[in-house]
C-alpha positions as CSV (number, residue, x, y, z in Angstrom):
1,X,150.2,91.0,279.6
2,X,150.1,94.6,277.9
3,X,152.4,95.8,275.8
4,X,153.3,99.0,275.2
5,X,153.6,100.8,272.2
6,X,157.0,101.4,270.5
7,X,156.4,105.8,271.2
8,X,155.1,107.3,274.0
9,X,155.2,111.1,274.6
10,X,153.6,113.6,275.9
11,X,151.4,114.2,272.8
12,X,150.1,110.3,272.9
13,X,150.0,109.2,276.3
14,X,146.6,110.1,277.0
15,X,146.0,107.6,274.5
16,X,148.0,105.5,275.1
17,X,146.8,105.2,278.6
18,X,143.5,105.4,277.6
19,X,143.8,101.7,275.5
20,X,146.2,100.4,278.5
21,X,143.1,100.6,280.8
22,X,140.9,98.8,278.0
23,X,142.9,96.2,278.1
24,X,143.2,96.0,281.8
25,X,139.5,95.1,282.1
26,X,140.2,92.2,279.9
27,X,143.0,91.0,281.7
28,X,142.2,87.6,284.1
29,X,145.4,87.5,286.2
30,X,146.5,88.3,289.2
31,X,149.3,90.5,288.2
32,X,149.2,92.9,285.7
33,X,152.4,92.8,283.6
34,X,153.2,95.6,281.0
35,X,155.8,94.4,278.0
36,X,158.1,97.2,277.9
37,X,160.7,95.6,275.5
38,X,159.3,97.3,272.1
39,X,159.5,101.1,273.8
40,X,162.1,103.1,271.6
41,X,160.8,106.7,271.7
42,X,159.5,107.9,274.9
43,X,159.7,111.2,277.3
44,X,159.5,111.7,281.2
45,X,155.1,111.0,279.8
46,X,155.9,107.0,280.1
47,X,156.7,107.3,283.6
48,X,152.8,108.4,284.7
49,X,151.0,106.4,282.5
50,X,152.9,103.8,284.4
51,X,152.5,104.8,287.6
52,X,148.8,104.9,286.4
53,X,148.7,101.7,285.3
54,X,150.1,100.6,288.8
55,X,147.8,102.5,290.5
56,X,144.8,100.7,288.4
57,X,146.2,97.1,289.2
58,X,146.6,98.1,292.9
59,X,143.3,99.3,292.8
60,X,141.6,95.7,291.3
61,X,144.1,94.0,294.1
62,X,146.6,93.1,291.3
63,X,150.3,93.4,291.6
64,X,152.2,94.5,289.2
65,X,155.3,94.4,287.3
66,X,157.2,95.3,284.0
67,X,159.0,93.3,281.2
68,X,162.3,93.8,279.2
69,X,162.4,97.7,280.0
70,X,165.2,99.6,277.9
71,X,167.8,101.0,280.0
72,X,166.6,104.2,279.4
73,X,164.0,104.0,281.0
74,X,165.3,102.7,284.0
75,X,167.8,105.6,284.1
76,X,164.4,107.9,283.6
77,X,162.7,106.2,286.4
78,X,165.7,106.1,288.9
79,X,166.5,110.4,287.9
80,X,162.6,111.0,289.0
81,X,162.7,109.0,292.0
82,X,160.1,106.3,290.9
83,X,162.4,103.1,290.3
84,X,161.3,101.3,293.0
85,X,157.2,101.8,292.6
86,X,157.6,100.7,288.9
87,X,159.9,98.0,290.0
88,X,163.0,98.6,288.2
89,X,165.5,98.4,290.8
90,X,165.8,94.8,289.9
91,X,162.3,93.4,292.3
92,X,159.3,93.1,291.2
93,X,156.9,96.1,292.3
94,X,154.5,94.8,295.0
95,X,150.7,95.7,295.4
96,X,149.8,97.9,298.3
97,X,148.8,95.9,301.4
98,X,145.0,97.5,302.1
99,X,145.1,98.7,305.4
């Protein structure tokens, strides 16, 4: 499981991303599942480096999902459309099925 920092904004989530995929290598399972539940200060900036993590897990056959997301950022996913692919619409986000 990764966990993501308690800030993420525009000015950090390069890095931020940048350690996420670090510790993506090191991760053995078959899901990748990011610990949202410490994330108190963020911007719109979350959203892609989670769709990028997503993307990576897809991309290593993975599936992925998030834990304990504030409301917040719920409410920013579902205003930008992207609820569904990060699964916060109350399901787990799937992998992609290669076609």
């Amino acid at each position: 499981m990764l966990v993501l920092p308690a800030t993420v904004g525009i000015s950090d989530a390069r890095d931020v991303l940048r350690l996420l995929k670090q510790a993506l290598v090191r991760e053995p399972a078959d899901q990748l599942v990011i610990d949202a539940g410490g994330l108190h200060d963020f911007d719109s900036s979350v959203l892609a480096v989670l769709l990028e993590c997503r993307r990576l897990a897809q991309a290593s056959g993975r599936s992925f999902a998030m834990r304990s997301p504030p409301s917040r950022l719920s409410q920013l996913a579902r205003l930008h459309g992207v609820q569904e692919l990060l699964g916060l619409n109350g399901e787990p986000a799937a992998a992609a099925t290669p076609a």
